[in-house]
Structure formats: structure tokens, C-alpha cells
SEMARZA-160594 format. One record per residue (C-alpha): residue in one letter; residue number from 1; x, y, z; chain. Coordinates in Angstrom, 1 decimal, decimal comma, always signed. Layout:
# SEMARZA-160594
[a NUM [X Y Z] A]
...
//
This chain:
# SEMARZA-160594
[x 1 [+16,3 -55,4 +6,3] A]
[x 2 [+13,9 -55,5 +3,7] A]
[x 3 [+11,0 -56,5 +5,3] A]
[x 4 [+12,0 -53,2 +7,2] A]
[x 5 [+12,6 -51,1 +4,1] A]
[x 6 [+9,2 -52,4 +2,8] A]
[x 7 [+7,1 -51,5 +6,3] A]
[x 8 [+9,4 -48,3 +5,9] A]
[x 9 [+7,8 -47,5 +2,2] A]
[x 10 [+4,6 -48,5 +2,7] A]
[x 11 [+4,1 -46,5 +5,9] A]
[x 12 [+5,3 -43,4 +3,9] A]
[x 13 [+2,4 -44,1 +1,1] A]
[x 14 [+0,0 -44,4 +3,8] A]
[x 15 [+1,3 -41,5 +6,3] A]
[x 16 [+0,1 -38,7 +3,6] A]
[x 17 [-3,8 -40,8 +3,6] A]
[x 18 [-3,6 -41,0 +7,5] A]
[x 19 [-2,5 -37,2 +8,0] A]
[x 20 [-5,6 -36,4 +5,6] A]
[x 21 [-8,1 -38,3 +7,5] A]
[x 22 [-7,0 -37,9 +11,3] A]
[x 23 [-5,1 -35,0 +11,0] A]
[x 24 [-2,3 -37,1 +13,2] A]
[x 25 [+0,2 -33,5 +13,0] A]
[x 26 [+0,1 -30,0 +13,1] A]
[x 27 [+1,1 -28,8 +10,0] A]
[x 28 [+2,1 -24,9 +9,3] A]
[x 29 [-0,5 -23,7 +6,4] A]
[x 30 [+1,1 -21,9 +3,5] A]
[x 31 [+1,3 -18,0 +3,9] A]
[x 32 [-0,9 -16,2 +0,6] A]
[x 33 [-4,2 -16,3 -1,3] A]
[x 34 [-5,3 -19,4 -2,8] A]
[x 35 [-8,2 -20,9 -4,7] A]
[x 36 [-8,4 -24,7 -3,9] A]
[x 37 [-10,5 -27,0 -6,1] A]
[x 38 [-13,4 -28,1 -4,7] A]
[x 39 [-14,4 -32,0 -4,4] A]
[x 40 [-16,2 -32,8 -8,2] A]
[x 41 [-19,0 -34,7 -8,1] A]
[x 42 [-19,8 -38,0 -9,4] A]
[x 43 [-21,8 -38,4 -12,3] A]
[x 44 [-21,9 -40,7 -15,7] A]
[x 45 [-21,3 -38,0 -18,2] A]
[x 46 [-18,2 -37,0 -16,2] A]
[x 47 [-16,7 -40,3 -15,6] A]
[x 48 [-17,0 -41,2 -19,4] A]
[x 49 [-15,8 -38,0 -21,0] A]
[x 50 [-12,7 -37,9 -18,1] A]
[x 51 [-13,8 -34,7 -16,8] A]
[x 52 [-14,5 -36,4 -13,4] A]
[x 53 [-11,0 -37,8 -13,2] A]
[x 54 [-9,3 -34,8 -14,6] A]
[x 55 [-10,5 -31,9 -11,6] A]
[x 56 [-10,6 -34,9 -9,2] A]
[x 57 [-7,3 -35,7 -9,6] A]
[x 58 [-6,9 -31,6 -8,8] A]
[x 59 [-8,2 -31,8 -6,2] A]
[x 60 [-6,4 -34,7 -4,4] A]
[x 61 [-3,4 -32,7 -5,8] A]
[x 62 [-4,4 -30,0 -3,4] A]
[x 63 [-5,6 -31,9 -0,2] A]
[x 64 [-2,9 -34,6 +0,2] A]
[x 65 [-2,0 -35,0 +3,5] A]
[x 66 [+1,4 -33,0 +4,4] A]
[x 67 [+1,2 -30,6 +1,5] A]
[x 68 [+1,9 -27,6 +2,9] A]
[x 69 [+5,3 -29,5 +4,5] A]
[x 70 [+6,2 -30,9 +1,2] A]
[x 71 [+5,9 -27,7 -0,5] A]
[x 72 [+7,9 -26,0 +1,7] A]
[x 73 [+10,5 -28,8 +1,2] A]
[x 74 [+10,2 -28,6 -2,5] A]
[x 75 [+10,7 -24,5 -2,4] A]
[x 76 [+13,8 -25,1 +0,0] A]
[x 77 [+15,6 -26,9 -1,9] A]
[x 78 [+14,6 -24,7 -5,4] A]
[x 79 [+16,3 -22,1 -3,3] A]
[x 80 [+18,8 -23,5 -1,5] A]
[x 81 [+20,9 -25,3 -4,3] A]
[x 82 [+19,3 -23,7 -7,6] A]
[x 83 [+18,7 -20,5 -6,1] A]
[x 84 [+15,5 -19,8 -7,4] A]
[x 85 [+11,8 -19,0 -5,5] A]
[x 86 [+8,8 -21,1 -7,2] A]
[x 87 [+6,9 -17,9 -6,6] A]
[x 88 [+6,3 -16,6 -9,9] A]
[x 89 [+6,1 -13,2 -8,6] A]
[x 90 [+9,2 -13,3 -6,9] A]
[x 91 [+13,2 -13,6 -7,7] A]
[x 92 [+16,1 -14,6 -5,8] A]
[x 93 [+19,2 -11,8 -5,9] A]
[x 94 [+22,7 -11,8 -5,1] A]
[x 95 [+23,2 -12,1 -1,7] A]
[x 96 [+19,6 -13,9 -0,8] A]
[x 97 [+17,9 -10,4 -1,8] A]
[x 98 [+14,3 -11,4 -2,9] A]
[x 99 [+13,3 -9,2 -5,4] A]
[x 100 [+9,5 -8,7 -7,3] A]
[x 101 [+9,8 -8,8 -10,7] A]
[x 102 [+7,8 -5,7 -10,9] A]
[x 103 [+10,0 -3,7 -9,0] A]
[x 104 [+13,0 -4,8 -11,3] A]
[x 105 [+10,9 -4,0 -14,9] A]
[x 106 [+10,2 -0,7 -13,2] A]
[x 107 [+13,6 +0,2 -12,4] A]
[x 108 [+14,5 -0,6 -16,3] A]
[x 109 [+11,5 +1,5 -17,6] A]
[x 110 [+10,0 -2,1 -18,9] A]
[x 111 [+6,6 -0,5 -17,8] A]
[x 112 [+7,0 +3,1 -18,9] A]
[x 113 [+4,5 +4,8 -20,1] A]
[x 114 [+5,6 +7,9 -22,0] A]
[x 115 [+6,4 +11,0 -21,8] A]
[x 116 [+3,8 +12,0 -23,2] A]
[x 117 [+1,1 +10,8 -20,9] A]
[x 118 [+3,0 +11,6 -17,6] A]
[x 119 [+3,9 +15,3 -18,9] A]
[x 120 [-0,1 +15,9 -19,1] A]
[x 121 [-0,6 +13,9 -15,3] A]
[x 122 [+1,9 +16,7 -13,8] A]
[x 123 [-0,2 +19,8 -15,7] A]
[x 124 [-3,1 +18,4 -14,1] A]
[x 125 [-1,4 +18,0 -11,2] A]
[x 126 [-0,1 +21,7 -11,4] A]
[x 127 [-4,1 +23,0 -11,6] A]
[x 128 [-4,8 +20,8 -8,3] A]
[x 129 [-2,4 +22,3 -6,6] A]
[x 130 [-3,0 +25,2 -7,6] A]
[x 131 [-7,0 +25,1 -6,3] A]
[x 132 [-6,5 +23,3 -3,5] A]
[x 133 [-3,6 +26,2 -2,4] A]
[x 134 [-6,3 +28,7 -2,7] A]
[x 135 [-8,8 +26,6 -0,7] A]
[x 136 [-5,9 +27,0 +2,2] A]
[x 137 [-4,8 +23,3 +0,8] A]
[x 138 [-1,5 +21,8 +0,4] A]
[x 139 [-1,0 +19,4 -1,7] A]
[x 140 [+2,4 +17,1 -1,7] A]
[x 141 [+3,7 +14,1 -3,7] A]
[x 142 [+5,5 +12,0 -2,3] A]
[x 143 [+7,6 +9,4 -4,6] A]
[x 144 [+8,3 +6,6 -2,1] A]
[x 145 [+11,6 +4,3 -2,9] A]
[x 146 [+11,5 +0,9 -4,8] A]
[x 147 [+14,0 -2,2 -4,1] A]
[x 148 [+15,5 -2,4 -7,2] A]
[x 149 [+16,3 +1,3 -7,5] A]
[x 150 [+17,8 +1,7 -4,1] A]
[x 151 [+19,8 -2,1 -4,6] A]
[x 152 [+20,4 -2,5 -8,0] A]
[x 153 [+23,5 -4,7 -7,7] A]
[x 154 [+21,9 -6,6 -6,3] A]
[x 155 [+19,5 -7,7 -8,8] A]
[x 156 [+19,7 -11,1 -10,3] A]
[x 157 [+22,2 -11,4 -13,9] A]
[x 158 [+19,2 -12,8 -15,8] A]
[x 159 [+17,2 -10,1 -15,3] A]
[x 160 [+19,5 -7,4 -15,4] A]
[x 161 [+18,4 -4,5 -18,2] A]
[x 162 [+19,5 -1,4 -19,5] A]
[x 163 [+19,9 +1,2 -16,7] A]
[x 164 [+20,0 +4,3 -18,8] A]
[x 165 [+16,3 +3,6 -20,3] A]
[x 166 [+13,8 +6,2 -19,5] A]
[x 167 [+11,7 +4,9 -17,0] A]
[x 168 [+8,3 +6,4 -15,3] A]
[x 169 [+10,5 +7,5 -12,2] A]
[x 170 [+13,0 +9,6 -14,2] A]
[x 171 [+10,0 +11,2 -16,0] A]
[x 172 [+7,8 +12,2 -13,3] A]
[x 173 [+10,8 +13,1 -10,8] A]
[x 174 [+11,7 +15,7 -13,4] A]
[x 175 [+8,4 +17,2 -14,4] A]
[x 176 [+7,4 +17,7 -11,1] A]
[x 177 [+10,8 +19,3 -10,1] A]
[x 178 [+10,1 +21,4 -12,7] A]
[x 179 [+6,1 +22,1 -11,6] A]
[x 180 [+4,9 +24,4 -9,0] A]
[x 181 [+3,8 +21,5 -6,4] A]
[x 182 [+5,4 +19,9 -3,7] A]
[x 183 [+7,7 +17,2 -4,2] A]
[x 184 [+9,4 +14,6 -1,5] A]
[x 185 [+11,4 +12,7 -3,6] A]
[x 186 [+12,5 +10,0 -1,0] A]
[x 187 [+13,6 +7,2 -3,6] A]
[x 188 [+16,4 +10,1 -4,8] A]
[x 189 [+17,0 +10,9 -0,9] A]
[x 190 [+17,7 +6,9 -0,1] A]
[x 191 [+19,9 +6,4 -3,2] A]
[x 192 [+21,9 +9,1 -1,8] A]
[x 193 [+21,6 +8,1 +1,7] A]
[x 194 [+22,7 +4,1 +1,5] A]
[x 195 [+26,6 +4,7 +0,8] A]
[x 196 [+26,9 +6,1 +4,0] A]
[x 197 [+23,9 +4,2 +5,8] A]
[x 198 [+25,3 +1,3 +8,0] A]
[x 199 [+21,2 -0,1 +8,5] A]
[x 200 [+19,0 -1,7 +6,3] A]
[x 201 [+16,5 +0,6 +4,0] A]
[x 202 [+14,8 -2,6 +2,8] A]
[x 203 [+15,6 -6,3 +4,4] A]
[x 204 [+16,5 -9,2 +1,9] A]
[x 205 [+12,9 -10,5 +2,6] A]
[x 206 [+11,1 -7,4 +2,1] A]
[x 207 [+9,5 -6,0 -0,6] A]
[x 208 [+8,3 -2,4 +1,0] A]
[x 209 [+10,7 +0,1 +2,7] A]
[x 210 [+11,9 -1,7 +6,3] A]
[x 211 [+10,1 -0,4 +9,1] A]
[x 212 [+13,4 +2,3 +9,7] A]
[x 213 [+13,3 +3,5 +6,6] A]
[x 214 [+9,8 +4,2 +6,5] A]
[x 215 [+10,3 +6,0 +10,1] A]
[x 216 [+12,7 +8,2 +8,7] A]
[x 217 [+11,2 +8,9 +5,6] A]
[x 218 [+7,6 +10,0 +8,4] A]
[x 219 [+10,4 +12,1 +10,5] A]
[x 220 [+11,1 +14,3 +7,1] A]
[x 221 [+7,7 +14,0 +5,7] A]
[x 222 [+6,4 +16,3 +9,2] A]
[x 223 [+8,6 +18,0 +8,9] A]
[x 224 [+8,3 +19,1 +5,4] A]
[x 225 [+4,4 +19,6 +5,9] A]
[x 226 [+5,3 +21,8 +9,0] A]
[x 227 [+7,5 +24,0 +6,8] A]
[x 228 [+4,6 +24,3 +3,9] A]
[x 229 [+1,7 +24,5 +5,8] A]
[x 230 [+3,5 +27,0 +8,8] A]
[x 231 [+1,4 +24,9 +11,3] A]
[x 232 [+3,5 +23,5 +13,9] A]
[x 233 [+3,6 +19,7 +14,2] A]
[x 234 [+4,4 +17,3 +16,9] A]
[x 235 [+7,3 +14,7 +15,6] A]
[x 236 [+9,2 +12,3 +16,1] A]
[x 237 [+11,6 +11,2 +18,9] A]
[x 238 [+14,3 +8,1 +18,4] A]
[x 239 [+14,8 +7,1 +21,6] A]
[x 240 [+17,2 +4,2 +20,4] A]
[x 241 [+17,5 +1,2 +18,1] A]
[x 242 [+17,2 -2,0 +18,7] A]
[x 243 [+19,4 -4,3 +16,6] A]
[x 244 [+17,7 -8,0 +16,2] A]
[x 245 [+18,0 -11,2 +13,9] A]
[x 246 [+14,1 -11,6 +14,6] A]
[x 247 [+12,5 -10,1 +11,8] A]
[x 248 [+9,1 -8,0 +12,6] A]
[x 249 [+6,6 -7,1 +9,7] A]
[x 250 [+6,5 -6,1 +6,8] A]
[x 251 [+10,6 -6,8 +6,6] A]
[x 252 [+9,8 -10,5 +5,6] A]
[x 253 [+6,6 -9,8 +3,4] A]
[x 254 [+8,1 -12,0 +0,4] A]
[x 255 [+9,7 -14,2 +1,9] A]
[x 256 [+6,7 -14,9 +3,7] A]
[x 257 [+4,9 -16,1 +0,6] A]
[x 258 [+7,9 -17,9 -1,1] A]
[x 259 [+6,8 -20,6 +1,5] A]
[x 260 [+9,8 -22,4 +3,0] A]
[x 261 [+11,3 -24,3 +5,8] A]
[x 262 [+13,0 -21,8 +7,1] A]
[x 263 [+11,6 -18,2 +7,5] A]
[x 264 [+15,3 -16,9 +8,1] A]
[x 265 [+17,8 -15,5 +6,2] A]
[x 266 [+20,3 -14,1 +8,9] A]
[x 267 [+20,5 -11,1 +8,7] A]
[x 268 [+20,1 -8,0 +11,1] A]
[x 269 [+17,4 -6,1 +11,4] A]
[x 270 [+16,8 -2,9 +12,9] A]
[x 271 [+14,0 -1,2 +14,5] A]
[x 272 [+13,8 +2,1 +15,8] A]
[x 273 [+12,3 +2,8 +19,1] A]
[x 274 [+10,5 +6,5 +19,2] A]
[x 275 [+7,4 +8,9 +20,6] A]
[x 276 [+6,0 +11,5 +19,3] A]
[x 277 [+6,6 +15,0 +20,8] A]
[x 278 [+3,9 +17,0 +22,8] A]
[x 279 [+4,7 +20,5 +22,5] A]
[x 280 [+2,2 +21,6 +20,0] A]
[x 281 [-1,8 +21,1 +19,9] A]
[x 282 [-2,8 +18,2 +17,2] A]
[x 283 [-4,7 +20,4 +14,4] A]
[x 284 [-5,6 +19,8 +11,3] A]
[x 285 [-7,3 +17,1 +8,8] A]
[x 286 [-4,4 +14,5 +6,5] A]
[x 287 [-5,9 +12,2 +3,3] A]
[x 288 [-3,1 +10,3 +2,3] A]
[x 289 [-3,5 +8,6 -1,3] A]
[x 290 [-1,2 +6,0 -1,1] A]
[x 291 [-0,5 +2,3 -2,1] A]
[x 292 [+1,0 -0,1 +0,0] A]
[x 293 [+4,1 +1,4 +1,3] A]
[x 294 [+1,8 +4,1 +3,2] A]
[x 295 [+0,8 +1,3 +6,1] A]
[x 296 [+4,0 +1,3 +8,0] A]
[x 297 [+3,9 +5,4 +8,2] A]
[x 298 [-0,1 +5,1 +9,0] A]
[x 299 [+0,3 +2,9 +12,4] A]
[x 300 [+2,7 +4,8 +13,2] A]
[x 301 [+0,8 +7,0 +15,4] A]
[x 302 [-0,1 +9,7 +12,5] A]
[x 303 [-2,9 +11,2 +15,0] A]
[x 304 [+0,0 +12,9 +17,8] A]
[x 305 [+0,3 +15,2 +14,1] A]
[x 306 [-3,3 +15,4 +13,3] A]
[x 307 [-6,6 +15,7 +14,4] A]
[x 308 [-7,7 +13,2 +11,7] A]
[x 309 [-6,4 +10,9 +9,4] A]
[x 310 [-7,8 +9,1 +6,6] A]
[x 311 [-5,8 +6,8 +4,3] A]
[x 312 [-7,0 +6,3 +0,8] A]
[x 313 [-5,8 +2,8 +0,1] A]
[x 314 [-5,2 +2,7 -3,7] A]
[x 315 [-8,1 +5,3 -4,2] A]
[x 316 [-10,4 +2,4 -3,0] A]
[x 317 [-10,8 +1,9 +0,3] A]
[x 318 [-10,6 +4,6 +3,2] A]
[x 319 [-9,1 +3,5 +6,4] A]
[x 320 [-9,8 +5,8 +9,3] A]
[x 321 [-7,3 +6,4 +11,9] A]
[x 322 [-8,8 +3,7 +14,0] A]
[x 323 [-8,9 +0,9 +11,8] A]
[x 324 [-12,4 +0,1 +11,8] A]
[x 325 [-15,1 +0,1 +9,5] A]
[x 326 [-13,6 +1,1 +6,5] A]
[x 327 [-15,7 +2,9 +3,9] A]
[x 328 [-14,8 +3,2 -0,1] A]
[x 329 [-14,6 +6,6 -2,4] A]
[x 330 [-18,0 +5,6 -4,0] A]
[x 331 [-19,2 +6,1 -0,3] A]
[x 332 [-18,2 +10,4 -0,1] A]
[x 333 [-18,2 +13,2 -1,7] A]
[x 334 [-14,9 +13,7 -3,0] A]
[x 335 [-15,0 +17,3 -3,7] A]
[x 336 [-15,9 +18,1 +0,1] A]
[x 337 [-13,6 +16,3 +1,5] A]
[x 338 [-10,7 +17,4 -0,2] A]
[x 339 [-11,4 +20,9 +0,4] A]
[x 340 [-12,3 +20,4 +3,9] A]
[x 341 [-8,9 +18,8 +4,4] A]
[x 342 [-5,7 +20,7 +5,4] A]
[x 343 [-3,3 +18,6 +3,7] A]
[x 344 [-3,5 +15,9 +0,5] A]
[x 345 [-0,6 +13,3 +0,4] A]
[x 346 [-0,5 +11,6 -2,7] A]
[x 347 [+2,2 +8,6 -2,0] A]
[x 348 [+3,4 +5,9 -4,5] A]
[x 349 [+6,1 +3,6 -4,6] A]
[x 350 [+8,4 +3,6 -7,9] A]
[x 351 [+6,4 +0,1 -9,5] A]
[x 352 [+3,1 +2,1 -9,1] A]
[x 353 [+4,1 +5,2 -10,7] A]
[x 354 [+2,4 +3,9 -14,2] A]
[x 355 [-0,6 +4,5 -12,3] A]
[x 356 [-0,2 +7,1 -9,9] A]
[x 357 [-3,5 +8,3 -8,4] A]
[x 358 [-5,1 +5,0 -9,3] A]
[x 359 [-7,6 +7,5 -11,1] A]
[x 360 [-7,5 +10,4 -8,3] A]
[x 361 [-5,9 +12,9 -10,1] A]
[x 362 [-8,1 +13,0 -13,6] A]
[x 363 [-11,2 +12,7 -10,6] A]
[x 364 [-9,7 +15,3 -8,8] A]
[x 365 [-9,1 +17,9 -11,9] A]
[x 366 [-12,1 +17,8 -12,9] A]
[x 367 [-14,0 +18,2 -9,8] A]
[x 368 [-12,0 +21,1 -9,3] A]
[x 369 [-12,2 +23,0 -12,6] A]
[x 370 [-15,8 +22,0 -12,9] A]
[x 371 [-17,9 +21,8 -10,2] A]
[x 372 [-15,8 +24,5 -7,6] A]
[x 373 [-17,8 +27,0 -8,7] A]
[x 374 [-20,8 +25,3 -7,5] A]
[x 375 [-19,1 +24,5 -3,9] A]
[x 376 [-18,5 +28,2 -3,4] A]
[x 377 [-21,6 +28,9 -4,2] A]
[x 378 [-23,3 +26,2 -1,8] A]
[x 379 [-20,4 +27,3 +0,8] A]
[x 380 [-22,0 +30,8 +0,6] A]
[x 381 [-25,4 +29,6 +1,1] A]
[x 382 [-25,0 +27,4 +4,0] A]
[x 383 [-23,0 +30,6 +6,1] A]
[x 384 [-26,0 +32,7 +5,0] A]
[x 385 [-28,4 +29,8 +6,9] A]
[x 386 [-26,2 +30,0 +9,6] A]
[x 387 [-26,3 +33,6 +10,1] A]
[x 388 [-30,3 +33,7 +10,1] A]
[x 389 [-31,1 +31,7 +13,6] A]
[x 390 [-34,6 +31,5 +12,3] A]
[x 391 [-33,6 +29,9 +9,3] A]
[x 392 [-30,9 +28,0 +10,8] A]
[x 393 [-33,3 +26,8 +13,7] A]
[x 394 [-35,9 +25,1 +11,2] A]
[x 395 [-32,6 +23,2 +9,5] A]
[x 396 [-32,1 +21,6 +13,2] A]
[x 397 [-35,3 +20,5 +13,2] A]
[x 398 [-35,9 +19,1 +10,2] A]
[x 399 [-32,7 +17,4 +10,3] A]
[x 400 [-34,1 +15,9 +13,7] A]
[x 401 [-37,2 +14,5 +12,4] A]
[x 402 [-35,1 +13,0 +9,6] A]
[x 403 [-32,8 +11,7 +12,0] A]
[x 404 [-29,8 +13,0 +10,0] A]
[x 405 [-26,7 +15,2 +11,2] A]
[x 406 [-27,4 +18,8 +10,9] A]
[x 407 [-24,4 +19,5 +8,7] A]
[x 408 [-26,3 +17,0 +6,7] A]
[x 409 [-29,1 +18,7 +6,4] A]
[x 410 [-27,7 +22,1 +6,3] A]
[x 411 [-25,7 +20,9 +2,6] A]
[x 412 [-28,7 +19,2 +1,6] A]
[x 413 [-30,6 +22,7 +2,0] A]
[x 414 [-28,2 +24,2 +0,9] A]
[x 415 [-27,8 +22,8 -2,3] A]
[x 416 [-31,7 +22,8 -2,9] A]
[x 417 [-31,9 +26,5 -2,6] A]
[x 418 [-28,7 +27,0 -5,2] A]
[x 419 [-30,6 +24,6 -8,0] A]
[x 420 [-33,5 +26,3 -7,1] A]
[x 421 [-31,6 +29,9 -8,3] A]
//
């Protein structure tokens, strides 16, 4: 028996070396972004000084054979028996609800910024919408719902704050009841909704809205820009729901990234099967500003609505309806676009709210109250060129021996001739 145990021990030293080497099993990779220390090199100075040991020892840390497996093992049992996620990022609730901590601060006003500061946000708001209504533009804001406000009980006891603080969400929601623009408060809309709501609105392993929430949340949304703009809109159809313990994206984002053995926290899910009507013609251009609860509503077949979408991921990066080539803000002009739109959704989740706009809405006002006057100006110009077919004729060419769209090269004349006055 011990000549047994002893094989037995020194085969489990040796199995991590082996797995490094030859790669003997398939192991699952942990699931989130990673820098992984790269092998040091040798040298004198190192060795002596202990730097050399120090990120070597790092880095066989990192590359031991079986790591993923044994971190998975270690973060099972974390959460299994002590009920807590080695995620930094990320808490275990009551009832296996996984929780950012974010989320929770936010829905205790840990991260609020003042009064002060969102009160002048909303008046600049209030001017946007106010241009952009007489450009034939609508503007809407739409406050999307966070976890901890739509489950507060059932947030962890350690982190559990004091509910009647002001908080960034209670602030803005007000002002902008108060303003002149559009509001689709959803997060006050699912509070009120989950007493009598028998599915889930997010999934213990989620951190974003589940993928029925987010549907019905799209289903209002049309039909709230249908009602504002007057334009008809193809919507949605639920044709049924299927009810599943297999989770689909994004319902176990977190869980995803707390790394254990088992991906499964048995539970039902729900997911709604639907079309989109075909009644009315698809007309129109959409920007959505949004964070990261925008993704579910924008592969959701946005373009049966529209004739063009463009999402403005965190006022970054611009995703076109197809999901190729994205492009960035620093890559348009930011003025013609949003007057050529026919409707500007600004979305944020309740944790974002600090920073709603992610810089759009100073960008925006200024643009606006400065330079407009210039745009109707050049606007002016441009139908002048086209109502001179001489004129408008030697733009064509030009633009052809530039190789450059003629709308290109109709602005770019356009705007020449108005410095020029």
C-alpha cells in the first residue's frame, strides 16, 4: 500500500510537468482577458539580484500544467461551501444571484455624482433636443435597468447600503421627467413589472437584462418611437416562449468569467421566439448611443424598423447594422450625422449613469449651438449647386477624377465657397 500511495504521489507531481510538455488532455481555457508573464530570460545580473527567480517563478505560476482545471476547482469550492466568487469584480447573492459590485454601489448612490453636475447634463440635454426637434430629429433617453435595482433582496448582507441615499438614477430620472425630452424609463417600468412577472428579467448568472427582458423592453421602445416620430414602424411578434435550463448568451455573462466546474446554476431560462411585422415600408436612419446592454436589442433584427442602423458603442466605436468593419467617432463628422439621422437613442444602464454619453452630450451641445449656423449655411449652398446643372455637372466630374463620392465632393465645395464668403 505504500509503495502504491508513493507511485500515486509521485505521478500527481509529475502529471502537471507531463500535461505542460505533451499536452496528454484537453483542457477547457479560462473564459476573460488575461496578461500572462512571459518566459524571463537568463542573465547574471538577474540571477544574482533575484529578479530572474522572482518573474520566473511567475511565470511557471501561470503555465503549470492543468491550471485552468485547478482553478476552476479552487473557485468551486470558494463558491460552493464559502459562497464567495474569486472574481474580484463579482459577488455571490442570496439565492446564487451573481452580482457586479458596480451595479450594487450604484444602486446605493456610492458613485453619485451630484446634483449639481447631472442638473446641468439634463439642460444641455434639453438644448439638444430641442435642435435636433427642429432639424425633424427626435431625440430619446432611454435609462435601461440595473441588477441590483430590479433584485435588491437579493444582494449579499455585507454589502448591503443605505437605500434611501441619493443616487445618479434618482437624480437624472427626475430631471429629465421634469425636462422637455423623451424619456423611457425602463428600470422604473421593470421594478414595477417583476411582482407580477412569473420570468426572469435578469438570470442569476447575468449581469445585463436577459434576453426577454431586453425583447420587451425593444417591443415598447418601437413603439414609443412610432408614437413620437408619427412614422409607422414594423414590430415585434411573440410567437411563443420557450422555457429551458440551457442557458443562451448574455444570461450567463458572469458566471462565465467566475471560472468554475460547473457552468450551471439550475435555473430556467426563458427565451422568446418572435418576427418582425411587414406591414409598413422600413424608413428612416437610428444612432443608438449606448453601452453594453444595447447588444441584445441591436441583433435583434433593428433593420425590419429601419433603413439604417448604427450603434455607437460607448461613443467609441460604430457598429453598422452588419457587423463589419467597424469605424470610430474620430472617423465622421459628428454634426452631419446627427442631423441626417431621424432618430438619436441615447441608452445607459443604471452603473453608467455617472457617465452618461461617455462625452456625447457636451460634444453634441456644442456642435449644435456653435457650429449649426454654419451647417445651414453649407446646407444652403450645396441645394443651390444642385439646382444649377452646370454647376452641379463640373462637381460630378471633379469628384470623378478625385475618385471620391459626389456627395463628397459636393460638401467639400460646398464648404469652400461658404469660407470663401
Amino acid at each position: 500500500m505504500k509503495q502504491i500511495l508513493f507511485v500515486l504521489l509521485i505521478a500527481g507531481m509529475a502529471l502537471p510537468g507531463l500535461q505542460k510538455a505533451f499536452l496528454l488532455f484537453k483542457v477547457k481555457p479560462l473564459n476573460g482577458d488575461f496578461v500572462f508573464a512571459e518566459q524571463p530570460a537568463l542573465s547574471a545580473a538577474g540571477w544574482m539580484d533575484g529578479t530572474f527567480q522572482t518573474k520566473f517563478d511567475s511565470y511557471m505560476e501561470q503555465h503549470i500544467g492543468f491550471r485552468p482545471f485547478l482553478v476552476r476547482l479552487n473557485n468551486q469550492i470558494a463558491f460552493s461551501f464559502y459562497d464567495k466568487v474569486t472574481n474580484k469584480n463579482i459577488v455571490k447573492g442570496k439565492d446564487d444571484f451573481l452580482f457586479e459590485k458596480w451595479f450594487i454601489n450604484t444602486y446605493y448612490g456610492k458613485d453619485f455624482i451630484g446634483t449639481e453636475k447631472i442638473g446641468q447634463q439634463v439642460s444641455k440635454l434639453t438644448v439638444i433636443d430641442s435642435v435636433l426637434k427642429s432639424r425633424g430629429v427626435q431625440l430619446i433617453i432611454a435609462l435601461a435597468p440595473g441588477k441590483a435595482d430590479i433584485y435588491p433582496e437579493k444582494i449579499p448582507g455585507f454589502m448591503i447600503g443605505d437605500v434611501n441615499s441619493e443616487s445618479n438614477y434618482k437624480v437624472y430620472s427626475q430631471k429629465l421627467r421634469e425636462s422637455p425630452v423623451t424619456v423611457f424609463d425602463i428600470n422604473s417600468w421593470f421594478k414595477k413589472l417583476k411582482p407580477e412577472f412569473d420570468r426572469n428579467l435578469f438570470a442569476k448568472g447575468g449581469t445585463h437584462w436577459s434576453r426577454d427582458g431586453a425583447l420587451m423592453a425593444l417591443d415598447s421602445l418601437l413603439k414609443l418611437i412610432e408614437h413620437e416620430t408619427g412614422e409607422p414602424r414594423n414590430k415585434l411578434q411573440i410567437d411563443g416562449i420557450t422555457q429551458t435550463q440551457t442557458p443562451r448568451d448574455p444570461d450567463v455573462d458572469i458566471l462565465k468569467v467566475s471560472n468554475l466546474l460547473f457552468e450551471n446554476l439550475h435555473t430556467e431560462y426563458y427565451y422568446p421566439d418572435f418576427h418582425y411585422e411587414k406591414t409598413h415600408p422600413t424608413k428612416g436612419k437610428l444612432i443608438a448611443n449606448g453601452d453594453s446592454f444595447f447588444w441584445i436589442i441591436f441583433e435583434s433584427g433593428l433593420k425590419s424598423s429601419f433603413t439604417d442602423v448604427k450603434y455607437w458603442y460607448y461613443f467609441k466605436t460604430i457598429f453598422p447594422d452588419n457587423f463589419k468593419e467597424p469605424t470610430t467617432i474620430g472617423d465622421i463628422s459628428l454634426l452631419n450625422e446627427l442631423l441626417a439621422s431621424d432618430v438619436v437613442l441615447l441608452l445607459c444602464s443604471t452603473s453608467n449613469l455617472k457617465k452618461l454619453g461617455w462625452g456625447f452630450i457636451d460634444r453634441a451641445y456644442d456642435l449644435l449651438t456653435k457650429d449649426i449656423e454654419k451647417e445651414i449655411a453649407v446646407e444652403k449652398i450645396i441645394r443651390s449647386i444642385k439646382n444649377d446643372p452646370k454647376w452641379f455637372a463640373s462637381v460630378k466630374a471633379k469628384a470623378e477624377r478625385r475618385n471620391i463620392e459626389p456627395d463628397s465632393m459636393l460638401r467639400l465645395d460646398a464648404e469652400y465657397v461658404y469660407k470663401r464668403k
